[in-house]
VEXDOLUM-35498 format. One record per residue (C-alpha): residue number from 0; x, y, z. Coordinates in nm, 4 decimals. Layout:
<rs>
    i      east     north        up
  NUM         X         Y         Z
...
</rs>
This chain:
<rs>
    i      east     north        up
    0   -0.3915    3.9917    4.2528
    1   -0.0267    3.8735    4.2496
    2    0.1534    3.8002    3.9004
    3    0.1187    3.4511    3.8124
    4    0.4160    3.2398    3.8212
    5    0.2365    2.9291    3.8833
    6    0.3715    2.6227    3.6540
    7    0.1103    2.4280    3.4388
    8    0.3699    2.1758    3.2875
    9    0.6220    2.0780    3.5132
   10    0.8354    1.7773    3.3333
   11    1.1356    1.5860    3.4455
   12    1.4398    1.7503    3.1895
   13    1.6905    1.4530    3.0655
   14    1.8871    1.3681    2.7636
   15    1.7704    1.0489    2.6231
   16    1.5714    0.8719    2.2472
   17    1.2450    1.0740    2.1363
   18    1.0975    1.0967    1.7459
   19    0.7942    1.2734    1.6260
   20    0.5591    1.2265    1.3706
   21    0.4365    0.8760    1.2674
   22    0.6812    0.9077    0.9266
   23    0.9877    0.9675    1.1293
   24    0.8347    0.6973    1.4574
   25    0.7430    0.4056    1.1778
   26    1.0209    0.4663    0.9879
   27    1.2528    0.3978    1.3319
   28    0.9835    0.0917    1.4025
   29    1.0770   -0.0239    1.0431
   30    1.4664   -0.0610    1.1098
   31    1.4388   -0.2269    1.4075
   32    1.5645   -0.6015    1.3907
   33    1.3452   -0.8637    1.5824
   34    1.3448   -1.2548    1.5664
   35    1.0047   -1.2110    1.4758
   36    0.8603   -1.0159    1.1936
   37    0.5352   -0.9389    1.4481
   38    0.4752   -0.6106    1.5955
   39    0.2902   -0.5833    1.8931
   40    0.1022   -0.2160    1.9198
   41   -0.0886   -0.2742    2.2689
   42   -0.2929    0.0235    2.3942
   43   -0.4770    0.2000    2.6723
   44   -0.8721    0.2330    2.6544
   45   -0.9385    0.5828    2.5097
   46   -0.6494    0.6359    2.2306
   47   -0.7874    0.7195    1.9089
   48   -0.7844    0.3469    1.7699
   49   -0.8346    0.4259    1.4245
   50   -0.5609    0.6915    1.3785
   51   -0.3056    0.4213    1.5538
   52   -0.4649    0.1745    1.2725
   53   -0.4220    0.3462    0.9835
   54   -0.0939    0.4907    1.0817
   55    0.0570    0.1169    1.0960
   56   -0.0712   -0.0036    0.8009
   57    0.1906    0.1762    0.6109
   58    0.4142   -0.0768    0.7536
   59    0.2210   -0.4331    0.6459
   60   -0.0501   -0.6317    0.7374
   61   -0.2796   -0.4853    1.0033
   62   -0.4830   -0.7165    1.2553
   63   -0.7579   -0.5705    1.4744
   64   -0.7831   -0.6555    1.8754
   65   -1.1269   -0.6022    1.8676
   66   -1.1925   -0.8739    1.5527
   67   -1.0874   -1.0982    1.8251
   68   -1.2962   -1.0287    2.1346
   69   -1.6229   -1.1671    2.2329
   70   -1.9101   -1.0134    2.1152
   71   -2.0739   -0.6833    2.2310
   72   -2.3806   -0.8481    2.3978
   73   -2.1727   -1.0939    2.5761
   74   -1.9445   -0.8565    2.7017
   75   -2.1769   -0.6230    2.8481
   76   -2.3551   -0.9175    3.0326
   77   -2.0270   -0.9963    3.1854
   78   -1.9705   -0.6361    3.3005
   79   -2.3305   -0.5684    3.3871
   80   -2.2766   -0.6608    3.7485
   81   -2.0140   -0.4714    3.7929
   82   -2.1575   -0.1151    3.6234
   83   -2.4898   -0.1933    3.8381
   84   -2.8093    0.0157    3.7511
   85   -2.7004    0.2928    3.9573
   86   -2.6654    0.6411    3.7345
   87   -2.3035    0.7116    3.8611
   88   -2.1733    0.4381    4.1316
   89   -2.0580    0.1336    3.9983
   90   -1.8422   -0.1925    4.1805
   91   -1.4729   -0.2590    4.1288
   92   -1.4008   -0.5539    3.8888
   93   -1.2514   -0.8779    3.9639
   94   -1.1728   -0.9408    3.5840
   95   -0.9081   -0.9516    3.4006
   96   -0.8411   -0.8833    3.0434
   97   -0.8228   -1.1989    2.9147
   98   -1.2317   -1.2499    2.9998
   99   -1.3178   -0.9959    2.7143
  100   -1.1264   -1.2199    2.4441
  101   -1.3187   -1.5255    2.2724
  102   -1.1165   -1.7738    2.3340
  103   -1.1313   -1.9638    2.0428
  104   -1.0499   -1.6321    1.8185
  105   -0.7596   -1.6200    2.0264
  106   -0.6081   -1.9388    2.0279
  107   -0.6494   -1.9447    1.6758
  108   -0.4989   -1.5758    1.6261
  109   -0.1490   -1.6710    1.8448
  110   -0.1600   -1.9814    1.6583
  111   -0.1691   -1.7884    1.3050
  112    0.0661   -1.5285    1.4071
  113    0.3824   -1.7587    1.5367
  114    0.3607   -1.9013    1.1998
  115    0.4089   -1.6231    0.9557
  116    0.6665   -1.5160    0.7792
  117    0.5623   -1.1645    0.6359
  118    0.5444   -0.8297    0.8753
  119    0.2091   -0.8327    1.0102
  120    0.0923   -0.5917    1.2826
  121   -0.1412   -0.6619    1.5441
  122   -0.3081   -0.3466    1.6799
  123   -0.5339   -0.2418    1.9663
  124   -0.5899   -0.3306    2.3304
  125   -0.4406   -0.6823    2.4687
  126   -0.2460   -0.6955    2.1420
  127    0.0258   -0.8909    2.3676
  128   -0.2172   -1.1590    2.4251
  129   -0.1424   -1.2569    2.0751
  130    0.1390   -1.1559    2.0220
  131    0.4352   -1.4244    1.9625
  132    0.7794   -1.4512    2.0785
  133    1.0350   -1.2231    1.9425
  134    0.7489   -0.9556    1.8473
  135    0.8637   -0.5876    1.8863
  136    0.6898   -0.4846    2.1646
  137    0.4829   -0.1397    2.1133
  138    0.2867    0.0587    2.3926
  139    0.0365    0.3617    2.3338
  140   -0.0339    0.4958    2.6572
  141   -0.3465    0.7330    2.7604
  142   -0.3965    0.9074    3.0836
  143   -0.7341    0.9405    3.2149
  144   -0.7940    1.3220    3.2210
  145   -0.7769    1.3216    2.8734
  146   -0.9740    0.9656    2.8388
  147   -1.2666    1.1985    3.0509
  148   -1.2078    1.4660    2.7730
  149   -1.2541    1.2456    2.4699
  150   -1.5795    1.0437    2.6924
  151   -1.7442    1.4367    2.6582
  152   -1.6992    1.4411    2.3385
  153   -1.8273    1.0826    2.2968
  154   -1.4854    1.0205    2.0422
  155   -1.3455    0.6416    2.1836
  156   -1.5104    0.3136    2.2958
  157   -1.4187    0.0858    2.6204
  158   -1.3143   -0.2506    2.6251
  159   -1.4896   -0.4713    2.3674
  160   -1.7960   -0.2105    2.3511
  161   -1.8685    0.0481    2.1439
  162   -1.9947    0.3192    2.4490
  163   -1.9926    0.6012    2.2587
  164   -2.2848    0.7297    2.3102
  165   -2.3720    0.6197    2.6555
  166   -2.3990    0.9579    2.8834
  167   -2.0458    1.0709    3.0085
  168   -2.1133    1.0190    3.3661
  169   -2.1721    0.6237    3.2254
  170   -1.8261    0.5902    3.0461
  171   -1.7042    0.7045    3.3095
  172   -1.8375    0.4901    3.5442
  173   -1.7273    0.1705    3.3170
  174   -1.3413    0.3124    3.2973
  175   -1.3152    0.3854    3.7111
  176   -1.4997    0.0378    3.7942
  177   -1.3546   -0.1424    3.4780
  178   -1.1639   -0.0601    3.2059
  179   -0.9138    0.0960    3.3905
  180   -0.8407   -0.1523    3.6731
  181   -0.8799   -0.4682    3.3552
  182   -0.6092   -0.2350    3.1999
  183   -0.3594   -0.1181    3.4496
  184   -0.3309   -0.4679    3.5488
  185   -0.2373   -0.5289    3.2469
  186    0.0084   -0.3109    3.1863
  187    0.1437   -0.3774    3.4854
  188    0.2467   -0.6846    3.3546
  189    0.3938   -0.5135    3.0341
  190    0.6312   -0.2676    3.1433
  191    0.9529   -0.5095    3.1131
  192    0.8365   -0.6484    2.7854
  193    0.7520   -0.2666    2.6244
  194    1.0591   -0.1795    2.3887
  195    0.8704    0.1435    2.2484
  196    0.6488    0.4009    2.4382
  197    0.4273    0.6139    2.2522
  198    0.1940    0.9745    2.3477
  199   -0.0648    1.0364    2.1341
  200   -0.2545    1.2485    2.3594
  201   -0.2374    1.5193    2.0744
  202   -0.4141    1.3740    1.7810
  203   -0.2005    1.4076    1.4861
  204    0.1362    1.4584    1.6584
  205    0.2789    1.1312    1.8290
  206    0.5832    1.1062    1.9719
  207    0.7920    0.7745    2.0475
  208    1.0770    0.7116    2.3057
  209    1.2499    0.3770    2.3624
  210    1.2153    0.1748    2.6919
  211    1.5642    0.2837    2.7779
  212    1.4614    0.6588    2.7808
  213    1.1283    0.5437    2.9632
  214    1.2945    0.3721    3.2429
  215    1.5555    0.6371    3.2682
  216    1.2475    0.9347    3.3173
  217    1.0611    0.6778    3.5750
  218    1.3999    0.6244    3.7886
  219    1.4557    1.0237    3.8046
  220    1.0855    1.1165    3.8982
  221    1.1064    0.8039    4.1960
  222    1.4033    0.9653    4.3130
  223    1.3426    1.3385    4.3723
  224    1.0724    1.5811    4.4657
  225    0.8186    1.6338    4.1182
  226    0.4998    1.7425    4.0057
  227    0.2205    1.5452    3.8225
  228    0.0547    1.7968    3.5777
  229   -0.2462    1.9659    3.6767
  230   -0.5699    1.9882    3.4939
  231   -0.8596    2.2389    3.5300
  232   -1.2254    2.2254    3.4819
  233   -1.5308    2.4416    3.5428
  234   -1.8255    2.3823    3.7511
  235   -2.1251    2.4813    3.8374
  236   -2.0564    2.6237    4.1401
  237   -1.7373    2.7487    3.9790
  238   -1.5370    3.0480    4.0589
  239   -1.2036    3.2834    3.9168
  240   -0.9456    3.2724    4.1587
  241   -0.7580    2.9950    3.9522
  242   -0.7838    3.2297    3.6057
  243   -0.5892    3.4982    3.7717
  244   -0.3408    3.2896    4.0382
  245   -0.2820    2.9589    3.7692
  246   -0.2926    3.2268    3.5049
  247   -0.5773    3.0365    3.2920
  248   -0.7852    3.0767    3.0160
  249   -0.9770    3.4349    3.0988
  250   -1.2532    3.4124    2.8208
  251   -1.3632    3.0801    3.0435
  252   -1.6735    3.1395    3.2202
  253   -1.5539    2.9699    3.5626
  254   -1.2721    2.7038    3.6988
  255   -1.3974    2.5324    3.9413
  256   -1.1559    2.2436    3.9927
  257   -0.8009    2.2000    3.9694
  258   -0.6561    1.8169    4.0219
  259   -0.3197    1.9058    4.1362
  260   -0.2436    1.5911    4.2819
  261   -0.4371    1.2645    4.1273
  262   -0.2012    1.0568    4.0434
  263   -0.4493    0.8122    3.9021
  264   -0.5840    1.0605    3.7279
  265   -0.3139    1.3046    3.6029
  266   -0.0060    1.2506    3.3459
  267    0.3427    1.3061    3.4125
  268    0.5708    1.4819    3.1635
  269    0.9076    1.4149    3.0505
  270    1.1044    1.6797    2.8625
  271    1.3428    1.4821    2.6387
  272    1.5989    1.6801    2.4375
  273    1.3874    1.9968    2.4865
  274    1.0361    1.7830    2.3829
  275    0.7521    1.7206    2.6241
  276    0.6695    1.3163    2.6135
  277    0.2924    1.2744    2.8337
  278    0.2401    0.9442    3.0251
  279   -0.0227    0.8693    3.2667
  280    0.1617    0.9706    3.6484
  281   -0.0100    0.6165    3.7565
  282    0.3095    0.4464    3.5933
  283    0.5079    0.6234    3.8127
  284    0.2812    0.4525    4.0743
  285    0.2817    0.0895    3.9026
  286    0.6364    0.0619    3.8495
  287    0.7908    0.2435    4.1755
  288    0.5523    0.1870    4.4439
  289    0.7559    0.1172    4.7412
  290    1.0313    0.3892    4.6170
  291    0.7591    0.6650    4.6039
  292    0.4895    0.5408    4.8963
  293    0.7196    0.3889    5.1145
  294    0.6891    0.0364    5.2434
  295    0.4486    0.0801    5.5290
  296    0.2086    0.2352    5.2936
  297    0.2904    0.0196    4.9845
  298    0.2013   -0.2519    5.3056
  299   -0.1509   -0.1282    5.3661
  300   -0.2623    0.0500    5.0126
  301   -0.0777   -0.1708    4.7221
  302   -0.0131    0.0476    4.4211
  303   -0.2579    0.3021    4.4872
  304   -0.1418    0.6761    4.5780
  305   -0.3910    0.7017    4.9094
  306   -0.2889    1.0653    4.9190
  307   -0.5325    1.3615    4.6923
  308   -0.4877    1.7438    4.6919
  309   -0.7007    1.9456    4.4561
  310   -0.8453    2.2855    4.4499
  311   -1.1842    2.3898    4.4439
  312   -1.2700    2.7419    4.3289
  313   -1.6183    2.9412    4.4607
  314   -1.3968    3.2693    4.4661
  315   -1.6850    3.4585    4.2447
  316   -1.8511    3.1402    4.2391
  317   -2.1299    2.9317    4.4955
  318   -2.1580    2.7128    4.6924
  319   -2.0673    2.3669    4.6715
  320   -2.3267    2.0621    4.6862
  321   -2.4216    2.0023    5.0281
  322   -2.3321    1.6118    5.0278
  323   -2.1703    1.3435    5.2432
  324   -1.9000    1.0622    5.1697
  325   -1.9439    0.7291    5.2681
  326   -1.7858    0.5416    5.5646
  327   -1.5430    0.3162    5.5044
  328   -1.7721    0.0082    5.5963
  329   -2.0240    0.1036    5.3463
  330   -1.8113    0.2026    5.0665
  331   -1.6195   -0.1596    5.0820
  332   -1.9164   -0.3433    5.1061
  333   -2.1406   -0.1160    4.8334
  334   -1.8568   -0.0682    4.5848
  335   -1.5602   -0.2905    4.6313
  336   -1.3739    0.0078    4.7487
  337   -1.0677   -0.0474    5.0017
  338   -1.1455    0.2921    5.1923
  339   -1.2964    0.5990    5.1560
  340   -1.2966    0.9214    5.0452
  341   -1.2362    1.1371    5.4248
  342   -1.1158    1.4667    5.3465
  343   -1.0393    1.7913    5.4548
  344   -1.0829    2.1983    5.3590
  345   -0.7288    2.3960    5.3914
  346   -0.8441    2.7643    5.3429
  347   -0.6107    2.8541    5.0670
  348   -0.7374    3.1562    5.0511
  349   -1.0980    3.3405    5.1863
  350   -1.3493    3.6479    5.1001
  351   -1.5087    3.8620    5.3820
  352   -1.8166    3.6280    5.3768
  353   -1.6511    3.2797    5.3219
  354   -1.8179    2.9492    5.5616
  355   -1.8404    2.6495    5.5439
  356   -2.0944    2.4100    5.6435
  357   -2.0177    2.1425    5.8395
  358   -2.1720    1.8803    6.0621
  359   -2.5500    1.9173    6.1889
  360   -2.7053    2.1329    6.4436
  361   -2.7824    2.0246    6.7461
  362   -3.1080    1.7977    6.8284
  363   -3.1744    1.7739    6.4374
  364   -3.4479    1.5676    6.3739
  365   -3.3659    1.2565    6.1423
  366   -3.6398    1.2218    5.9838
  367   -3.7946    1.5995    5.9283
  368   -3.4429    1.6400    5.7316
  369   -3.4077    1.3322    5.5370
  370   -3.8488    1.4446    5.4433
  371   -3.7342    1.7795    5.3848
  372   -3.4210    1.6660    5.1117
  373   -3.6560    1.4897    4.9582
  374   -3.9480    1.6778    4.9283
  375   -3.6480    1.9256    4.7865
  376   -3.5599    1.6585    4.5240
  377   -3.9071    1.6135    4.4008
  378   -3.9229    2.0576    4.3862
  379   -4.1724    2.0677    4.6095
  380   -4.0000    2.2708    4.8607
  381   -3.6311    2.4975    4.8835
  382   -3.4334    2.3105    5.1013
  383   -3.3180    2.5241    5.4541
  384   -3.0043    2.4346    5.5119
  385   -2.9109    2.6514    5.7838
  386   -3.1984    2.5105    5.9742
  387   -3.0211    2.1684    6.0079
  388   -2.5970    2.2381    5.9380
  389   -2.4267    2.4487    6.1364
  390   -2.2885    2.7696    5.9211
  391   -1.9179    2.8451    5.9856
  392   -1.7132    3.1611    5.9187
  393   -1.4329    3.0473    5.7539
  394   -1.0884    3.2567    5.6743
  395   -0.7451    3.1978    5.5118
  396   -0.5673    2.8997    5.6755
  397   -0.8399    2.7828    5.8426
  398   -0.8329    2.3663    5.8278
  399   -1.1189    2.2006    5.8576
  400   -1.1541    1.8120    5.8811
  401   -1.4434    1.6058    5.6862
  402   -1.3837    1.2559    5.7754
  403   -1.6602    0.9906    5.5756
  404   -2.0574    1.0041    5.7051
  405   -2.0055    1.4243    5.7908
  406   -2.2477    1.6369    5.6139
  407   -2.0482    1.9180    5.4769
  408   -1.9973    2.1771    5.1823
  409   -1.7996    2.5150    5.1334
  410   -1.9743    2.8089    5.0427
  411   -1.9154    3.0601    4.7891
  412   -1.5954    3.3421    4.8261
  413   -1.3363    3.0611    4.9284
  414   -1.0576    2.8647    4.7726
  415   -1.0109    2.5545    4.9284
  416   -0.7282    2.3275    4.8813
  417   -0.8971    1.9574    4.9439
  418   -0.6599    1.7502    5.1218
  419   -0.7889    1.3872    5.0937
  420   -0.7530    1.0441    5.0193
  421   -0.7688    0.9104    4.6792
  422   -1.1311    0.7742    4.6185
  423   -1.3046    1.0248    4.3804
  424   -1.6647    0.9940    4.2668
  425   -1.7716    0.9066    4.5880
  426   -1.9889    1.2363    4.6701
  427   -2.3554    1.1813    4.7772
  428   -2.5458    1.4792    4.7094
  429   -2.7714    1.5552    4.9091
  430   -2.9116    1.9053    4.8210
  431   -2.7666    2.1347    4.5015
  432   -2.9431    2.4724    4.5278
  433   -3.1764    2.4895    4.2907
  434   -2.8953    2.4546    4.0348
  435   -2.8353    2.2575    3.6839
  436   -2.5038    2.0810    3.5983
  437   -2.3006    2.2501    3.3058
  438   -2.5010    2.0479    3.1031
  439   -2.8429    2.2209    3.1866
  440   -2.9363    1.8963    3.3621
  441   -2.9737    1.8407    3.7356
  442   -2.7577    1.6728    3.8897
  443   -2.7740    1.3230    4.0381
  444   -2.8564    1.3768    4.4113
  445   -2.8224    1.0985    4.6785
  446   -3.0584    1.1124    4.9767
  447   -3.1189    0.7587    4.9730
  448   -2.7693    0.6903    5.0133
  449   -2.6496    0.9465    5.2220
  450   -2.8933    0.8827    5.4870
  451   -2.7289    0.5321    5.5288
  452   -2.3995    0.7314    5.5711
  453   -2.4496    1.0399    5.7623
  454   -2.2893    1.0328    6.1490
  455   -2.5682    1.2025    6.3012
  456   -2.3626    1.2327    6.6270
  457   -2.1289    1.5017    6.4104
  458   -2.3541    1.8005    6.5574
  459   -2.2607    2.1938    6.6596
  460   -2.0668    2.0597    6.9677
  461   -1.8297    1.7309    6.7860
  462   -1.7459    1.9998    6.4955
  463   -1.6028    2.2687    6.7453
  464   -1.4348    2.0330    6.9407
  465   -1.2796    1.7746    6.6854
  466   -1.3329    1.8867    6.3179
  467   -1.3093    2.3014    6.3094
  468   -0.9894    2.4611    6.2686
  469   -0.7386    2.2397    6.5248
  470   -0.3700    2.3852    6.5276
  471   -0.1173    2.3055    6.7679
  472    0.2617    2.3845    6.7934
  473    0.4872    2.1136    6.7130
  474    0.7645    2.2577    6.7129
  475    0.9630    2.5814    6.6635
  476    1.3165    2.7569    6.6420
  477    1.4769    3.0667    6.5184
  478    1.2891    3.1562    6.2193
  479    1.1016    2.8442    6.1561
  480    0.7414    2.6987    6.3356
  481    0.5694    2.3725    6.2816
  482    0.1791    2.3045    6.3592
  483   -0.0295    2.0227    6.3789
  484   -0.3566    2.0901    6.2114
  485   -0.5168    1.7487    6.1654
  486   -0.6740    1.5274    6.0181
  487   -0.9369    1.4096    6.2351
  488   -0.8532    1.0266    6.3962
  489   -1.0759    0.8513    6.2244
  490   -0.8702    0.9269    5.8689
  491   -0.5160    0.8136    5.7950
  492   -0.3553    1.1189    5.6668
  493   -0.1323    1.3546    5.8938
  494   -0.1237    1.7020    5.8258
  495    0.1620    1.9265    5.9114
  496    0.2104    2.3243    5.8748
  497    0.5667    2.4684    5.8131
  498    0.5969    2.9009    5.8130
  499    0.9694    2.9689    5.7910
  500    1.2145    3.2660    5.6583
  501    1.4870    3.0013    5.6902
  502    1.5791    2.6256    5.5811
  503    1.3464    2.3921    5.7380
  504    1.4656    2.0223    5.7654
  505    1.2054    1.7504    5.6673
  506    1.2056    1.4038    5.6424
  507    0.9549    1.1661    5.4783
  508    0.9221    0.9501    5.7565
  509    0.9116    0.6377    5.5258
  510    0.5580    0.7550    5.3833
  511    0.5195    0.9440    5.0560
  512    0.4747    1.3387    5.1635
  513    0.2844    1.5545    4.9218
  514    0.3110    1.9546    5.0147
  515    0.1683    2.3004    4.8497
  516    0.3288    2.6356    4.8856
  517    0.0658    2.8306    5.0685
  518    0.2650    3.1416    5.1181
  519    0.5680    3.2876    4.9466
  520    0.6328    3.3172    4.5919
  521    0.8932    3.0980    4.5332
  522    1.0362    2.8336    4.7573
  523    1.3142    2.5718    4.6852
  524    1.3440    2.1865    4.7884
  525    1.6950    2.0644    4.8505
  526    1.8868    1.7388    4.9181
  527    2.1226    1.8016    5.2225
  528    2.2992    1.4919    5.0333
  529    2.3049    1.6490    4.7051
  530    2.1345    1.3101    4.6393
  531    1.8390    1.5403    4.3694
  532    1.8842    1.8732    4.1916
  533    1.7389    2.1709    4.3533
  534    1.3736    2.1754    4.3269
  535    1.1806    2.5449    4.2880
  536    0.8530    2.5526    4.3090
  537    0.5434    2.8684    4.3091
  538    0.2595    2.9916    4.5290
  539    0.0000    2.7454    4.5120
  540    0.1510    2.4409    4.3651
  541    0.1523    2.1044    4.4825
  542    0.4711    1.9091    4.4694
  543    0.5359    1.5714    4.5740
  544    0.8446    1.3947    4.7954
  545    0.9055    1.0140    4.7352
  546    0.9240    0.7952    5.0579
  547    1.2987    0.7115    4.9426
  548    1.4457    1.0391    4.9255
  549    1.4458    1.0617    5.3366
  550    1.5821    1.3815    5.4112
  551    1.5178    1.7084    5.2674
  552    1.5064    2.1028    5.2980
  553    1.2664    2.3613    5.1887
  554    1.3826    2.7353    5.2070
  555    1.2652    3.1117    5.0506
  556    1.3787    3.1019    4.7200
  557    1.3977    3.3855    4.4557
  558    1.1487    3.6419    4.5044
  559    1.0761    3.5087    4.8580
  560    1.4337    3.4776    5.0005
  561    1.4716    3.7137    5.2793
  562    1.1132    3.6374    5.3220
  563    0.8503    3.4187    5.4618
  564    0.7018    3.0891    5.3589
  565    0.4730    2.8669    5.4429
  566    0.3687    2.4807    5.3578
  567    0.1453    2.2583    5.4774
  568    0.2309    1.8916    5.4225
  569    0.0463    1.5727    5.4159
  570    0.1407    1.2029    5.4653
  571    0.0549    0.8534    5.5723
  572    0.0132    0.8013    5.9790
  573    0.2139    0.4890    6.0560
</rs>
């Protein structure tokens, strides 16, 4: 196994404002000359309310958001249709944040606060809906893979409910249906107003940078290649390919998953004066969606990032669920969804033994299988799975293409880097081996569902014709090929393969592109322009290309020059 090099906190470097510590950040909060003596601290579901609280009540009066909302009952009636009684699939929200506030509480509470006279501090999420002209303006930001940490450890509550102790998988379900759409709306709204940006995603160490320095780190990332910050997490299935290659944590029992690319999901790092400031990457999103999409796709997806890569580790591991994803049809109509979750499996790398399972056999029989999954749920039976999907040898670089309603899984001895778009708890299981979740608990499984999805026509001869392994040449020159390998028709993303001992010349083609290094050790993105710093980046990473920087180069770099590399890149079809 090679020497890890791999990068597990890549940050955007500039000069700029930062403090640390909540002496030296309310001391600079404390100096700071407003017309009114109000200060605004709004924040992001899943901060640690009560350090935030008593932190600021060093500095006056201290009013509490969630004194002003409506109460718990009420607001779980409103959001009751929306979390549904399903255990894990929910339906987007259509409200906003205003709808969790009593009204009367708040009328009276802007009313109260444009009137005094003495610093008072209003503290918690929506604190801007109160807050009056003049106020200085205060943001604590979260992003959502450490929300999903603190829901496991049942530490912070949701919008105007104290969720506690509901199971993960349902306070997790309220934040991707809910909380998190009520609140990046929101903030949407807030990013001109924000003078101060805080990161407490370390409890006890804050750190604050002004809106200048914030703006300044945004306009950098927009405007050159950059990574969002990966995260890792074991599974069930999980395997150790990550420990050795993402040099990780080797007392773990298994990684399983890797989100390398989730920009919904992942944070973004700035290193200011040498100090790492953390801020969810779906600002980046929020505030610079046509710079970093593209117009075309800002056209057709808003200011969501349609593009996913993560890695999934069975390297010493098992198999995946077998399990479907819905079609788009059924996934706007179920959950309020705009698309679905199609995918694909790029064999990042493969053991002797690796498959993958993909599509059905031919002349399955509906119903025996959809009998026999159940009968399987209910234990009465070990479900045969190689009786009804075809079994495919995979190896390194294969690509194979999973668009919504294909029955699918990889086995065990592969590491797969899923190339997808963004939707991401949209999995129907359909049939888990025999196996408990992490928590000793089986896991939900879908049969019900996924038999409304599943494209039965996807059998032995569709796969080998339109979904297994498709490469053809694009192009080529001295030193340098490009291949086609997908994605199938039916999904939107275009997938492109680059192996080269030279420069090759891109260009984003006025969609966001989003690459890995799949061979080589080092590689290095560059602006023929000069228009960004050189960019280096390691075996296995996933970097990203905004739609505005247009043209750009990617050569061996450092221990690869003289060598050969290889990408594979991945962007919006017009």
């Amino acid at each position: 196994m090679r020497k890890s090099n791999y990068d597990k906190y890549p940050s955007t470097k500039f000069e700029g404002f930062i403090v640390k510590g909540w002496e030296s950040i309310l001391s600079q909060l404390s100096t700071a000359q407003y017309s009114s003596p109000v200060v605004c601290v709004d924040l992001y579901a899943g901060v640690y309310e009560d350090e935030v609280l008593q932190a600021f009540s060093a500095m006056g009066k201290v009013l509490n958001t969630r004194d002003l909302m409506k109460p718990e009952a009420e607001v779980r009636a409103m959001t009751d249709p929306y979390m549904t009684d399903d255990v894990l699939f929910g339906y987007v929200t259509t409200l906003s944040l205003t709808d969790f506030f009593d009204e009367v509480k708040l009328a009276e509470a802007r009313e109260a606060l444009a009137k005094i006279t003495e610093r008072t501090v209003i503290v918690g999420i929506g604190a801007s809906l109160v807050a009056p002209e003049g106020a200085l303006m205060v943001y604590v930001d979260m992003a959502r893979w450490e929300i999903q940490q603190r829901f496991r450890r049942h530490e912070v509550m949701g919008i105007g409910v104290d969720n506690r102790q509901d199971a993960v998988s349902v306070q997790y379900k309220r934040g991707l249906f809910i909380d998190w759409r009520v609140l990046d709306a929101h903030k949407d709204q807030l990013f001109n107003k924000v003078s101060w940006w805080m990161d407490t995603h370390v409890a006890g160490e804050p750190k604050m940078i002004d809106g200048t320095t914030f703006m300044k780190g945004i306009e950098m990332t927009s405007q050159s290649p950059f990574r969002v910050v990966p995260f890792f997490d074991p599974a069930p299935w999980g395997g150790q390919w990550m420990k050795e290659v993402c040099d990780l944590n080797r007392s773990q029992q298994n990684f399983g998953w890797c989100f390398d690319c989730v920009p919904e999901e992942n944070s973004l790092l700035f290193e200011v004066n040498g100090i790492r400031f953390e801020l969810p990457s779906v600002d980046l999103v929020l505030l610079k969606s046509r710079t970093l999409l593209g117009e075309p796709v800002e056209e057709r997806f808003g200011k969501d990032f349609p593009i996913r890569f993560d890695f999934l580790d069975t390297m010493g591991g098992g198999n995946l669920s077998l399990q479907v994803h819905p079609t788009n049809a059924f996934i706007r109509e179920q959950f309020g969804m705009p698309y679905t979750q199609d995918e694909s499996y790029y064999l990042l790398d493969a053991g002797e033994d690796a498959v993958v399972y993909l599509g059905l056999k031919e002349g399955v029989d509906r119903e025996a299988m959809i009998e026999d999954l159940r009968a399987a749920q209910r234990g009465e039976l070990v479900f045969d799975a190689e009786k009804y999907v075809n079994k495919i040898p995979a190896k390194k670089h294969d690509h194979f293409l999973i668009p919504g309603g294909t029955v699918h899984c990889s086995g065990s001895g592969s590491m797969v880097l899923e190339i997808s778009s963004t939707p991401s708890i949209f999995t129907f299981k359909l049939w888990d081996w025999q196996r408990l979740g992490l928590d000793g608990k089986p896991r939900p499984i879908n049969v019900e569902r996924g038999k409304e999805v599943i494209q039965w026509e996807r059998d032995t001869c569709y796969v080998y014709e339109h979904l297994r392994n498709h490469v053809e040449m694009v192009a080529q020159g001295e030193g340098w090929m490009e291949e086609r390998t997908g994605l199938h028709p039916l999904e939107f993303i275009e997938t492109r393969r680059h192996t080269f001992t030279v420069p090759v010349l891109h260009h984003t083609g006025g969609s966001v592109n989003v690459l890995n290094l799949l061979e080589g050790e080092e590689a290095v993105v560059e602006s023929p322009t000069g228009a960004f710093e050189p960019f280096v980046v390691h075996y296995a990473e996933t970097f990203i290309i905004p739609a505005g920087v247009g043209d750009y180069t990617i050569r061996p770099y450092g221990l690869s020059e003289g060598g050969k590399c290889m990408t594979v890149k991945a962007y919006v079809r017009h």
